[in-house]
PDB file with SEQRES, HELIX, SHEET and CRYST1 records, atoms N, CA, C and O in Angstrom:
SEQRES   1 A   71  UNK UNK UNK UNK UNK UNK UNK UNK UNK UNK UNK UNK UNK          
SEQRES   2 A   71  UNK UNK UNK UNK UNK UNK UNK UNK UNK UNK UNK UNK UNK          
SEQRES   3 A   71  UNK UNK UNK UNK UNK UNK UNK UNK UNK UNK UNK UNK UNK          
SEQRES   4 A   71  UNK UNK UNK UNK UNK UNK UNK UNK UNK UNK UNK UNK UNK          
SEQRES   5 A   71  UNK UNK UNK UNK UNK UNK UNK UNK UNK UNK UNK UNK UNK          
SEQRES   6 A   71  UNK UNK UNK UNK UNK UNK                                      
HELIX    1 AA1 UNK A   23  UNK A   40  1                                  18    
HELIX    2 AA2 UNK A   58  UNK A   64  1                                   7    
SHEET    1 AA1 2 UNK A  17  UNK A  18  0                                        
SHEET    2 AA1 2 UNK A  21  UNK A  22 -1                                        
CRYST1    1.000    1.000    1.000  90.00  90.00  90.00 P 1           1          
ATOM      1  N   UNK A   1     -51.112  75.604  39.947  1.00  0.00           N  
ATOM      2  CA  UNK A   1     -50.574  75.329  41.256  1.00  0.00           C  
ATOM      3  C   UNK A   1     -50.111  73.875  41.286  1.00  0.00           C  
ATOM      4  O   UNK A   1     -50.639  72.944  40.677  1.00  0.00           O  
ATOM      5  N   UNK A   2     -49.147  73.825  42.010  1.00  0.00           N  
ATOM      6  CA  UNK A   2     -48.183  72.295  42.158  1.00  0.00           C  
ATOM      7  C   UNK A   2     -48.123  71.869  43.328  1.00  0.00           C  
ATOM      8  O   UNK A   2     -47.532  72.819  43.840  1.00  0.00           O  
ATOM      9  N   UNK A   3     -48.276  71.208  44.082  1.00  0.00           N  
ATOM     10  CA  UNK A   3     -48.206  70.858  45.597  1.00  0.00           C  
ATOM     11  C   UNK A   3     -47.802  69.640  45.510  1.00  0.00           C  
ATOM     12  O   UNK A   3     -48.368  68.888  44.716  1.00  0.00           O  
ATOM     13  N   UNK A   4     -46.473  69.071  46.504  1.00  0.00           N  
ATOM     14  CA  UNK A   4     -45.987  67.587  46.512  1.00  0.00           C  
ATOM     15  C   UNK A   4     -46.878  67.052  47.824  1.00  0.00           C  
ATOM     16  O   UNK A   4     -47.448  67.820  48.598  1.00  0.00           O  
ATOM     17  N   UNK A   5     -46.890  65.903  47.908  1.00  0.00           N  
ATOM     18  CA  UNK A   5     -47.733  65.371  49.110  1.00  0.00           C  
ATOM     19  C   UNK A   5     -47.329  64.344  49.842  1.00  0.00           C  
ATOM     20  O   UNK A   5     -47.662  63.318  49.248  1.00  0.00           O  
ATOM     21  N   UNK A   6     -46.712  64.071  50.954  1.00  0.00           N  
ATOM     22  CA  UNK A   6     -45.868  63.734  51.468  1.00  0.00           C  
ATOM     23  C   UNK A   6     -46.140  62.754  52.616  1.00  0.00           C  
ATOM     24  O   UNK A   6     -45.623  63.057  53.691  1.00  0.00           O  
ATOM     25  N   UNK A   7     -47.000  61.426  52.556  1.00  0.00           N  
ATOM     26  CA  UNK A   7     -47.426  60.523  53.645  1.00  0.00           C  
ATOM     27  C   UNK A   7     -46.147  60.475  54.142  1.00  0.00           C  
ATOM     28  O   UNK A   7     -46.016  61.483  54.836  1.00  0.00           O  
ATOM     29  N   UNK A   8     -44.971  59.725  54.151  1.00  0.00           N  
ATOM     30  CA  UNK A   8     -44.060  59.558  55.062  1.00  0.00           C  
ATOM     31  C   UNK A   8     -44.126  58.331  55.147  1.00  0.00           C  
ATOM     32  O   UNK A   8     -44.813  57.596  54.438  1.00  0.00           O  
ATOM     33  N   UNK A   9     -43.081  57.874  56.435  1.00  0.00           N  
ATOM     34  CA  UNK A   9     -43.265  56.816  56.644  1.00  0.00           C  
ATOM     35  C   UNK A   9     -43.053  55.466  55.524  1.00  0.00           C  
ATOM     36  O   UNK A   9     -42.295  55.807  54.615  1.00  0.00           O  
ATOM     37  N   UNK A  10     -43.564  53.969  55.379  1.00  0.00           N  
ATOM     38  CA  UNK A  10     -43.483  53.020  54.352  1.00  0.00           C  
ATOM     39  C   UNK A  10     -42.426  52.530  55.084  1.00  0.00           C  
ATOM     40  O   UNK A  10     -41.682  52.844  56.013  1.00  0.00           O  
ATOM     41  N   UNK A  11     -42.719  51.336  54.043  1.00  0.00           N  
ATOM     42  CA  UNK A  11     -41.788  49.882  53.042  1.00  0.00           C  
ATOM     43  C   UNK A  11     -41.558  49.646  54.944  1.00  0.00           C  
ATOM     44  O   UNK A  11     -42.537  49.543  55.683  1.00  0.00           O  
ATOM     45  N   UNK A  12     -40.119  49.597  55.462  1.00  0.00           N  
ATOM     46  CA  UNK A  12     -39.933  48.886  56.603  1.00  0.00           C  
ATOM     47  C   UNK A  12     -40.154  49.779  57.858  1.00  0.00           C  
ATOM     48  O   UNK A  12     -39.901  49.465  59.021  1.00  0.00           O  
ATOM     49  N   UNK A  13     -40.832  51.304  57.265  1.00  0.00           N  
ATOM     50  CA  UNK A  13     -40.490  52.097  58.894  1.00  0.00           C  
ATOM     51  C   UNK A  13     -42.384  52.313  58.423  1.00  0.00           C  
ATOM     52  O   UNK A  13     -42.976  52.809  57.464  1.00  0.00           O  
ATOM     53  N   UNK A  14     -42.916  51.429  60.077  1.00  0.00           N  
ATOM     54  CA  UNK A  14     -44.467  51.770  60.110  1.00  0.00           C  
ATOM     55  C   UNK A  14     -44.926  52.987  60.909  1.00  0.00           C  
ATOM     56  O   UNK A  14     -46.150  53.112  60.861  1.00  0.00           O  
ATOM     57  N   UNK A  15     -44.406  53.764  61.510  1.00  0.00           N  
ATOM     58  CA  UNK A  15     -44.388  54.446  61.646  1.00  0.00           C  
ATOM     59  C   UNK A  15     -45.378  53.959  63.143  1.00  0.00           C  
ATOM     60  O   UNK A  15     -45.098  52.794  63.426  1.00  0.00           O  
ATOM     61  N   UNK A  16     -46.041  54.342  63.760  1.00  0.00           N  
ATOM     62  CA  UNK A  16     -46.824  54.568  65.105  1.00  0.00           C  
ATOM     63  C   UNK A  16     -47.816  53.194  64.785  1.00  0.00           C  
ATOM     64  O   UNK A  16     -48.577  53.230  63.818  1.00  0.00           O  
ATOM     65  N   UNK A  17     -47.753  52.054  65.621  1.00  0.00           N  
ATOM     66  CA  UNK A  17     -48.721  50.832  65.566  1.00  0.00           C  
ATOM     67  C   UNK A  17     -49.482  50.993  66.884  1.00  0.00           C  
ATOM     68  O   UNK A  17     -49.078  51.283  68.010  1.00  0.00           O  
ATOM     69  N   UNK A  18     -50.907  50.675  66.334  1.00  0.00           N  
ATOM     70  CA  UNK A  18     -51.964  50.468  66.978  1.00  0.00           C  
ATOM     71  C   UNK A  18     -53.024  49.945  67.176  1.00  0.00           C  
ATOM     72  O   UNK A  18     -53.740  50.431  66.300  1.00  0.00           O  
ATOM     73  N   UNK A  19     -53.657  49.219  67.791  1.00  0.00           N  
ATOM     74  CA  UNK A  19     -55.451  48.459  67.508  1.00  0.00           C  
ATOM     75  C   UNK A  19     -55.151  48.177  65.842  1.00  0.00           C  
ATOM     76  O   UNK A  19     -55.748  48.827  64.984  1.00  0.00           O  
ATOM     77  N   UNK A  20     -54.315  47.297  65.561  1.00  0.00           N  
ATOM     78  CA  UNK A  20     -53.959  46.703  64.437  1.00  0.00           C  
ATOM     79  C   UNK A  20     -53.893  47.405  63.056  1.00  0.00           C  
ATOM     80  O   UNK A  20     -53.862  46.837  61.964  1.00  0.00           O  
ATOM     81  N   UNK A  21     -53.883  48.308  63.216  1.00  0.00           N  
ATOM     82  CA  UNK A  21     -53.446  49.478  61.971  1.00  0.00           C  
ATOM     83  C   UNK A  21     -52.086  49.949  62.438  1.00  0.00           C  
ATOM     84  O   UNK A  21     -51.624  50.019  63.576  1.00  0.00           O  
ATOM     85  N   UNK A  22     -51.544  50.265  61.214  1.00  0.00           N  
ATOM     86  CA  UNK A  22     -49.862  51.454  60.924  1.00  0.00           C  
ATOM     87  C   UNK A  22     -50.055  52.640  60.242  1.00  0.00           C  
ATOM     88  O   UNK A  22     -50.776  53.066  59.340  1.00  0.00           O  
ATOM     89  N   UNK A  23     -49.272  52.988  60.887  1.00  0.00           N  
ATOM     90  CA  UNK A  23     -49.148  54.562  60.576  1.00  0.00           C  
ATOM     91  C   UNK A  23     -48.830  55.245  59.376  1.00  0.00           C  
ATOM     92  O   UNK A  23     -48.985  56.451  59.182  1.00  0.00           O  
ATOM     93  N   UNK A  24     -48.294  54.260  58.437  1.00  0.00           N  
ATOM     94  CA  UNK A  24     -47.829  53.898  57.013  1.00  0.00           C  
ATOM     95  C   UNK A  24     -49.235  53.771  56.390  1.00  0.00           C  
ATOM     96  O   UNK A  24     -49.573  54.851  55.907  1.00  0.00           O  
ATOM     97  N   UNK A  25     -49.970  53.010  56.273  1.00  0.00           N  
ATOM     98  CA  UNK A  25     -51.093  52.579  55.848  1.00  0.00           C  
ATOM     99  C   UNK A  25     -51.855  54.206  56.194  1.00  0.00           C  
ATOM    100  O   UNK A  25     -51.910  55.141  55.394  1.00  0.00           O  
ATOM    101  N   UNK A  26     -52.223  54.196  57.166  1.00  0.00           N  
ATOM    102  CA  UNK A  26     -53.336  55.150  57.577  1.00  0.00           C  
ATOM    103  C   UNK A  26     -52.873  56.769  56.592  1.00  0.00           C  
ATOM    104  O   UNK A  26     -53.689  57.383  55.905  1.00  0.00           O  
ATOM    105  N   UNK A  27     -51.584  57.124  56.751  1.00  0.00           N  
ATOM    106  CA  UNK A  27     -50.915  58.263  56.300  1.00  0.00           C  
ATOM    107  C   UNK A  27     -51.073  57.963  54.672  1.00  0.00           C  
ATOM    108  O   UNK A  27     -51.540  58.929  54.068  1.00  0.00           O  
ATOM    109  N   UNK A  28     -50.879  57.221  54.146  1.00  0.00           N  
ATOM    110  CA  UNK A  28     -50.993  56.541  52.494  1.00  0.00           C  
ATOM    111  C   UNK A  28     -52.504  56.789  51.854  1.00  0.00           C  
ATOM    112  O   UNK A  28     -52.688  57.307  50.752  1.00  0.00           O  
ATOM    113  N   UNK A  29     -53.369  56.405  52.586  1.00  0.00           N  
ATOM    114  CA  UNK A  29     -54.245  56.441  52.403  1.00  0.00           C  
ATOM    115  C   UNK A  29     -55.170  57.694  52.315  1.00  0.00           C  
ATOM    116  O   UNK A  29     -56.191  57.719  51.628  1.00  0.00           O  
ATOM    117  N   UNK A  30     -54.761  58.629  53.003  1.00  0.00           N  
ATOM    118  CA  UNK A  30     -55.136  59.793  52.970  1.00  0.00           C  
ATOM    119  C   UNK A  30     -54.428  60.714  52.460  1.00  0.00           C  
ATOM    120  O   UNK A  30     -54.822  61.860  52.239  1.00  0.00           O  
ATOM    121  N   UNK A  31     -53.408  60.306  52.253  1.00  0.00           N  
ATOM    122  CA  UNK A  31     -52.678  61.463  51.115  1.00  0.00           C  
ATOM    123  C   UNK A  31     -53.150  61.278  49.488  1.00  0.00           C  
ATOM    124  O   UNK A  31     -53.089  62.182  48.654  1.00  0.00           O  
ATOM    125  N   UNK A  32     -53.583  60.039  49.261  1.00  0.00           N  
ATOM    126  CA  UNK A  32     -54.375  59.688  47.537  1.00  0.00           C  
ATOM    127  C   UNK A  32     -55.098  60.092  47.487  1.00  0.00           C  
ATOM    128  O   UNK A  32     -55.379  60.557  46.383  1.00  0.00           O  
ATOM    129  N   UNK A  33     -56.061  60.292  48.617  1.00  0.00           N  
ATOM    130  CA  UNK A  33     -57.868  60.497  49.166  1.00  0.00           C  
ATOM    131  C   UNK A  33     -57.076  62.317  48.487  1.00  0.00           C  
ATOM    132  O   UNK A  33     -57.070  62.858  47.381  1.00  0.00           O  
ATOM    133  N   UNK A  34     -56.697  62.582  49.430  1.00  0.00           N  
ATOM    134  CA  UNK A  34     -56.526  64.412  49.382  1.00  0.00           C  
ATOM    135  C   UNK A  34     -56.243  64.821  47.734  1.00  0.00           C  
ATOM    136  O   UNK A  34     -56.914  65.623  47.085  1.00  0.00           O  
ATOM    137  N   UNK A  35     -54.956  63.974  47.205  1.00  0.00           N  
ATOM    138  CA  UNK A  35     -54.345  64.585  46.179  1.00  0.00           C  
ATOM    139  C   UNK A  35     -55.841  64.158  45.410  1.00  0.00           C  
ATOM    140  O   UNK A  35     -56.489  65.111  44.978  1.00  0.00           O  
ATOM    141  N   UNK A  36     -56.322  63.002  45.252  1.00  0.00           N  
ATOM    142  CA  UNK A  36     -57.279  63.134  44.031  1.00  0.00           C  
ATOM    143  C   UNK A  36     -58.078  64.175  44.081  1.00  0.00           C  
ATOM    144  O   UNK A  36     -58.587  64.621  43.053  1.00  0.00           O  
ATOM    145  N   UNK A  37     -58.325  64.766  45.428  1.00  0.00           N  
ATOM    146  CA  UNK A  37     -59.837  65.715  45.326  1.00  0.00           C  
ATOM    147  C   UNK A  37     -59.095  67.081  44.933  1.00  0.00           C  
ATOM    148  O   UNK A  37     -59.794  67.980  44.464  1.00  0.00           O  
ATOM    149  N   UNK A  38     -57.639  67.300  45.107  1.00  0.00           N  
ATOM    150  CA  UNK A  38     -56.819  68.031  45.059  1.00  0.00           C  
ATOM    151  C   UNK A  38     -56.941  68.134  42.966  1.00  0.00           C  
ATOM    152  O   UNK A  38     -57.297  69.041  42.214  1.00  0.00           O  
ATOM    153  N   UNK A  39     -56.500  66.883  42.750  1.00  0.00           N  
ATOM    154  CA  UNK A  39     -56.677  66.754  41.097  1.00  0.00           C  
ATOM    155  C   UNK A  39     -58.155  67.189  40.374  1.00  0.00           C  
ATOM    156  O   UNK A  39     -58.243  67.748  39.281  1.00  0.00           O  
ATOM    157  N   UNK A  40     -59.214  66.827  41.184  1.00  0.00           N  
ATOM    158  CA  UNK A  40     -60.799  67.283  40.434  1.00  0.00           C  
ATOM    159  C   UNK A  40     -60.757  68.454  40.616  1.00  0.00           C  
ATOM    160  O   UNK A  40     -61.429  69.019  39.753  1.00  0.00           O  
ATOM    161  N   UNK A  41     -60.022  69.568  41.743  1.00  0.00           N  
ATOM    162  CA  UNK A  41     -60.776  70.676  41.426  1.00  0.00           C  
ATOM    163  C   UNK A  41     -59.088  71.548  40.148  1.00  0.00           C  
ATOM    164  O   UNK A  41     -59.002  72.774  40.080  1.00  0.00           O  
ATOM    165  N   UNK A  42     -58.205  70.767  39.482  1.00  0.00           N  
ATOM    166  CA  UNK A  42     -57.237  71.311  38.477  1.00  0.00           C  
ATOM    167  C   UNK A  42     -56.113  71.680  39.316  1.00  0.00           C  
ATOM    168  O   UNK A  42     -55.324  72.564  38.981  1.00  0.00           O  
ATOM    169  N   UNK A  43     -56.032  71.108  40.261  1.00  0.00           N  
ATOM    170  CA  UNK A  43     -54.248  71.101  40.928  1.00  0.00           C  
ATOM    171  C   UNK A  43     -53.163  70.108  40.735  1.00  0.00           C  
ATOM    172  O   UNK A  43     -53.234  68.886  40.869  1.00  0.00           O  
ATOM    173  N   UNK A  44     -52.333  70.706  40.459  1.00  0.00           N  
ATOM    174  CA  UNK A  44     -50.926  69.119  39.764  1.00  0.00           C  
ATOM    175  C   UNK A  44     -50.807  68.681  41.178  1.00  0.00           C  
ATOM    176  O   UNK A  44     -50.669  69.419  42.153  1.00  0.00           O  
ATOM    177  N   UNK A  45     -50.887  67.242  41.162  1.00  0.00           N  
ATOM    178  CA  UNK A  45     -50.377  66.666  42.539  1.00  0.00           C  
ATOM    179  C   UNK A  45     -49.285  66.001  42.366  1.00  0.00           C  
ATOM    180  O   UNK A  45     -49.123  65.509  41.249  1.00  0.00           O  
ATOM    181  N   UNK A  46     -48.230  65.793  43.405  1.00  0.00           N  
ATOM    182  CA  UNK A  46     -46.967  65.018  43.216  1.00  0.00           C  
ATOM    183  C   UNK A  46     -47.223  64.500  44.855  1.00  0.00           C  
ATOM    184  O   UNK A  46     -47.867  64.972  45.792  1.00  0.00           O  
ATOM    185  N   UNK A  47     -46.313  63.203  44.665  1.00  0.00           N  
ATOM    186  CA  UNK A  47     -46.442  62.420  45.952  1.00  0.00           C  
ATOM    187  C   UNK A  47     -45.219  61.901  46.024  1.00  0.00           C  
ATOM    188  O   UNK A  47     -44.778  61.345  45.019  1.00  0.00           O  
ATOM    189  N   UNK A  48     -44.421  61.974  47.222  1.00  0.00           N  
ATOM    190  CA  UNK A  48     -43.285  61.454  47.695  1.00  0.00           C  
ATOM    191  C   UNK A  48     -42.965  59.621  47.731  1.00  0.00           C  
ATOM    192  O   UNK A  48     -41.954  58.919  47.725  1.00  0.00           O  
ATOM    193  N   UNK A  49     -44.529  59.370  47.774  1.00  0.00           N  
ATOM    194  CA  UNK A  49     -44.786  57.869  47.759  1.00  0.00           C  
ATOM    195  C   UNK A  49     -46.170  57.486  47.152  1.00  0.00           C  
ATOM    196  O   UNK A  49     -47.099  58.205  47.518  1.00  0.00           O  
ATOM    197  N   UNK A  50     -46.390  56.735  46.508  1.00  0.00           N  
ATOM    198  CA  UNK A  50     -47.563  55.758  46.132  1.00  0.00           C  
ATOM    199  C   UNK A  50     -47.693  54.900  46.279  1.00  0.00           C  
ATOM    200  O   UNK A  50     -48.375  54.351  45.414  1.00  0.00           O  
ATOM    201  N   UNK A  51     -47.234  54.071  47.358  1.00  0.00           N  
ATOM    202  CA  UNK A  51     -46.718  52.446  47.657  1.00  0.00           C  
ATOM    203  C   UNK A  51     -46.693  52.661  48.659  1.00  0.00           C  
ATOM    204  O   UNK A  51     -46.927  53.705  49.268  1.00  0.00           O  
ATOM    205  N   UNK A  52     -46.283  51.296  49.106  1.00  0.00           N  
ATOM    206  CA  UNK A  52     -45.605  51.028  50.362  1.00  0.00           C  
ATOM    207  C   UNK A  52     -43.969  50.756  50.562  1.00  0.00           C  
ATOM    208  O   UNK A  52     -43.248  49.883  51.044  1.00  0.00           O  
ATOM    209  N   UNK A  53     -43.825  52.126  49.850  1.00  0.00           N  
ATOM    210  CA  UNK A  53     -41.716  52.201  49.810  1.00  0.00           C  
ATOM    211  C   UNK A  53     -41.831  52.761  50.537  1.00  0.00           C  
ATOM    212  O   UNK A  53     -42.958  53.123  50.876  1.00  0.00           O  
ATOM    213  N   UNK A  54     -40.268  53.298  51.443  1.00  0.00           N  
ATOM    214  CA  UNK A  54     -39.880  54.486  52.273  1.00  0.00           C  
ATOM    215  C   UNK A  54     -39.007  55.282  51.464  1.00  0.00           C  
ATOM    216  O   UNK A  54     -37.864  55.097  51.047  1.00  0.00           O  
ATOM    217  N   UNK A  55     -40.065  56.473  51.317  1.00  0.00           N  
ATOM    218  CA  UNK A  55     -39.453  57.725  50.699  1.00  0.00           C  
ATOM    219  C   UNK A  55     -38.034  58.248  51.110  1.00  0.00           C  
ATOM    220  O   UNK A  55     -37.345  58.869  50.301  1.00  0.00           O  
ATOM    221  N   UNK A  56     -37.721  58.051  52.062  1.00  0.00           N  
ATOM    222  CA  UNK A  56     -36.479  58.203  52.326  1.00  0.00           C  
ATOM    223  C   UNK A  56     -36.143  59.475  53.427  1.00  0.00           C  
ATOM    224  O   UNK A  56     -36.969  59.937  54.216  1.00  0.00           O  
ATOM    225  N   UNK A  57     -35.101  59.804  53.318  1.00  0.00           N  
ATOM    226  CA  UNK A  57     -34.974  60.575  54.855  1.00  0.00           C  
ATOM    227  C   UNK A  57     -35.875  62.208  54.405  1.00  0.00           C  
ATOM    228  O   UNK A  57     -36.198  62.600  53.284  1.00  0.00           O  
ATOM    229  N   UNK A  58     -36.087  62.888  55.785  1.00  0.00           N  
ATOM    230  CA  UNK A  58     -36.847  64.182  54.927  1.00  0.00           C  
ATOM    231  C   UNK A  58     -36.216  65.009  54.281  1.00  0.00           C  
ATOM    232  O   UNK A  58     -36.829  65.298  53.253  1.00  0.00           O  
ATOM    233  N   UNK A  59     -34.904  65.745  54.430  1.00  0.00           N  
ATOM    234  CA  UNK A  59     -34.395  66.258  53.636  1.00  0.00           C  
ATOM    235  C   UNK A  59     -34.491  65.578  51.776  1.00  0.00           C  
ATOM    236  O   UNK A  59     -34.662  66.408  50.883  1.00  0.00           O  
ATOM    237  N   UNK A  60     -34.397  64.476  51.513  1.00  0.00           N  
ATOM    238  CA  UNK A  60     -34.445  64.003  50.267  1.00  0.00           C  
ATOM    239  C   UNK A  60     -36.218  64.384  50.056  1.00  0.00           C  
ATOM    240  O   UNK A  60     -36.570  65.247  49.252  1.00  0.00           O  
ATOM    241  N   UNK A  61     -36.779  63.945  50.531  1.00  0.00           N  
ATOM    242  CA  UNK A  61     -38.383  64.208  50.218  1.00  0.00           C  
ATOM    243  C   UNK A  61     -38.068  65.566  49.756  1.00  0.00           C  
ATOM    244  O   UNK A  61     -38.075  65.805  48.548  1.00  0.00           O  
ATOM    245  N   UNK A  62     -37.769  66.553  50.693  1.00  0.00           N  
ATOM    246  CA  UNK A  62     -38.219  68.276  50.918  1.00  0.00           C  
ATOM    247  C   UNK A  62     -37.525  68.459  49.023  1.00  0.00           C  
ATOM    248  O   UNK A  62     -38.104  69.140  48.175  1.00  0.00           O  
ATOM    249  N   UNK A  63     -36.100  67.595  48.744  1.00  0.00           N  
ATOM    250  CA  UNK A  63     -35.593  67.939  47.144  1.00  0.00           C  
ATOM    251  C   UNK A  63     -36.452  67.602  46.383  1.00  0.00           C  
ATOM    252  O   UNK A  63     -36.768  68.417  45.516  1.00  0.00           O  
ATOM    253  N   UNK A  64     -37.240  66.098  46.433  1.00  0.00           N  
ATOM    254  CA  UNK A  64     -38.421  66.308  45.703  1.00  0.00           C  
ATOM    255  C   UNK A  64     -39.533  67.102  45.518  1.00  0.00           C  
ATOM    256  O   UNK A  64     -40.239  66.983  44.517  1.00  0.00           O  
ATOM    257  N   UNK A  65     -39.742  67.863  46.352  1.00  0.00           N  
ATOM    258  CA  UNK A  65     -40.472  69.485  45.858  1.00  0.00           C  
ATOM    259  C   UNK A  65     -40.148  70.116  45.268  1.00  0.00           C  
ATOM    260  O   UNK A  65     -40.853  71.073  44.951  1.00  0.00           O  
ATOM    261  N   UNK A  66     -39.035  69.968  44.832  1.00  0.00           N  
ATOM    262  CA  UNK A  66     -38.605  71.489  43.932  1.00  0.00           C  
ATOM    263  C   UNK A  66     -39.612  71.349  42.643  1.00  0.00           C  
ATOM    264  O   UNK A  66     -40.073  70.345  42.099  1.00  0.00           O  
ATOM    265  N   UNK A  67     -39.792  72.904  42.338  1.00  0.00           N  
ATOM    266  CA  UNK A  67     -40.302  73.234  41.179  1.00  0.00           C  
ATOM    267  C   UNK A  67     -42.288  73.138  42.037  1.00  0.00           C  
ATOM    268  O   UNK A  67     -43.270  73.372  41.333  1.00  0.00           O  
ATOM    269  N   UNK A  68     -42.406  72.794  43.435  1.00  0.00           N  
ATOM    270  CA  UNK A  68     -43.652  72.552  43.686  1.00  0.00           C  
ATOM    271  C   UNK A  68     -44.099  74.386  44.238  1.00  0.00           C  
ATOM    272  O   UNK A  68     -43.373  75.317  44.588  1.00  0.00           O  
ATOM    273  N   UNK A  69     -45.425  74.280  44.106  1.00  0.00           N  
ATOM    274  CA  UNK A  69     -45.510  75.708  45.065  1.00  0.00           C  
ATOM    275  C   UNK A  69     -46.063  75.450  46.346  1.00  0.00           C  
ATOM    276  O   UNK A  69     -46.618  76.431  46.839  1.00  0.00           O  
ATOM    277  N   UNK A  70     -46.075  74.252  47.132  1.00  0.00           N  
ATOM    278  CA  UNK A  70     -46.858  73.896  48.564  1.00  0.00           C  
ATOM    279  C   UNK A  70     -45.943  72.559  48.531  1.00  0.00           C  
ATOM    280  O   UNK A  70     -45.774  72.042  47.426  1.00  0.00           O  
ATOM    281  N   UNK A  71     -45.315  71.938  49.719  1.00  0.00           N  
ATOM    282  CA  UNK A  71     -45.168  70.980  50.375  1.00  0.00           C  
ATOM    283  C   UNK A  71     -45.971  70.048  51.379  1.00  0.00           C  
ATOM    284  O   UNK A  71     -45.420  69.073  51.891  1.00  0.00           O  
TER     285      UNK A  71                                                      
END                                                                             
């Protein structure tokens, strides 16, 4: 099984600011958290981002799935 994983958001768009956290950060952070536990139990993980870039608009993300079986 292949699943891409898709925080969103980054680099200059923070997405929802609040009580001094971004929405970038918070979304980043829990998509590594997921894919690794995703990786211990033998699932390929792919991620739209690993940084703090902006993946880009969603249609371009959704092309980086191909070949995935979950978005």
């Amino acid at each position: 099984m292949k699943i891409m994983i898709d925080p969103g958001h980054g680099g200059n768009d923070s997405g929802a600011v609040g009580y001094g956290r971004k929405e970038k950060d918070i979304v980043l952070e829990a998509a590594l958290y997921i894919g690794g536990r995703l990786q211990s139990l033998g699932v390929q993980v792919q991620y739209t981002r690993e940084d703090d870039t902006n993946p880009g608009e969603p249609q371009e993300r959704g092309k980086m799935a191909k070949g995935c079986d979950y978005f």
